[in-house]
C-alpha positions, -999 to +999 in steps of 0.1 A: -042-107+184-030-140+202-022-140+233+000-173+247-012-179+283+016-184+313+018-215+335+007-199+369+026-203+394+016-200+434+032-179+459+017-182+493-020-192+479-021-168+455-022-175+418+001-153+399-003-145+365+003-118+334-020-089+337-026-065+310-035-025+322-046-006+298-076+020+285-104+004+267-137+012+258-171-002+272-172-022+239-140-040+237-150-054+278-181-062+266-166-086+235-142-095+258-169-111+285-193-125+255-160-145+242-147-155+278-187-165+285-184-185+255-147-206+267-128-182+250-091-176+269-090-136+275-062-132+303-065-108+330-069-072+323-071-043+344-086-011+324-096+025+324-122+042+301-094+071+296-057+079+295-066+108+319-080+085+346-049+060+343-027+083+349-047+099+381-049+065+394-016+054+386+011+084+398+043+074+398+045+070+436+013+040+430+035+023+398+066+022+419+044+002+448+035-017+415+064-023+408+077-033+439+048-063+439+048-072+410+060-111+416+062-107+451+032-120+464+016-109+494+033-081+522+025-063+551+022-023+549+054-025+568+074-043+545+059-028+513+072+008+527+102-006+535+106-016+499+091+020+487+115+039+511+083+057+524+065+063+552+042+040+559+009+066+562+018+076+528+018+040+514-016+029+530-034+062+514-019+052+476-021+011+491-060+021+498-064+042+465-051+014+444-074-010+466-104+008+459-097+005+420-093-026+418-057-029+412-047-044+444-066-073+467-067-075+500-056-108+515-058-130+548-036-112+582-042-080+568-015-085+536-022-068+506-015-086+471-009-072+432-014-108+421+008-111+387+042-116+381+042-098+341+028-062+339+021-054+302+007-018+295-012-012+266-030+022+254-027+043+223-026+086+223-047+098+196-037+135+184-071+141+195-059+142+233-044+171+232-053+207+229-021+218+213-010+243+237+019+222+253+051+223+227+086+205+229+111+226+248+137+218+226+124+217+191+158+197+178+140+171+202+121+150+175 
């Protein structure tokens, strides 16, 4: 697969840029960091080793802060929660979960940053997933 990388641009000293979340395996990082060691363009990738732990880390209440950033470049806790419509204790406990993942950086004054303006999400559900015991509620529904 090719992948065509952005012009950056800068908003307030941070570098924005396509990020690519996703679920991986240990192996595909690894090939990934051989070719980048080697000059090799890989873009900027923010992974999980499971669909599961994507989802725990990204609730809906976390993509919608997400979303929210994406392209904004850096705010306060404040302004983010103004932007959420929530209160702002609830937004630093999901601002601090998505900091300690990795998925947000922290900033000078105390901003926090998701520093890309394109989100692309990327995972595949195998059958394998699934233990079968959920079923469509409306089996028309195909």
């Amino acid at each position: 697969m090719r992948r065509e990388q952005k012009e950056n641009r800068n908003i307030e000293g941070v570098t924005m840029t396509a990020v690519t979340i996703g679920v991986t395996t240990e192996g595909d990082v690894s090939a990934r960091f051989v070719a980048a060691m080697n000059g090799e363009y890989q873009g900027s990738f923010i992974t999980f080793t499971t669909v599961e732990r994507l989802f725990e880390t990204l609730t809906d209440a976390r993509w919608e802060i997400i979303l929210k950033m994406t392209g904004a470049g850096p705010l306060s806790l404040a302004e983010l929660a103004r932007r959420v419509d929530r209160d702002v204790k609830c937004v630093q406990d999901d601002v601090d979960a998505l900091l300690n993942t990795g998925v947000l950086d922290h900033v000078d004054n105390g901003l926090v940053v998701f520093p890309y303006d394109t989100v692309h999400v990327d995972f595949t559900i195998e059958t394998r997933h699934f233990d079968g015991s959920r079923q469509r509620e409306d089996p028309e529904n195909r």
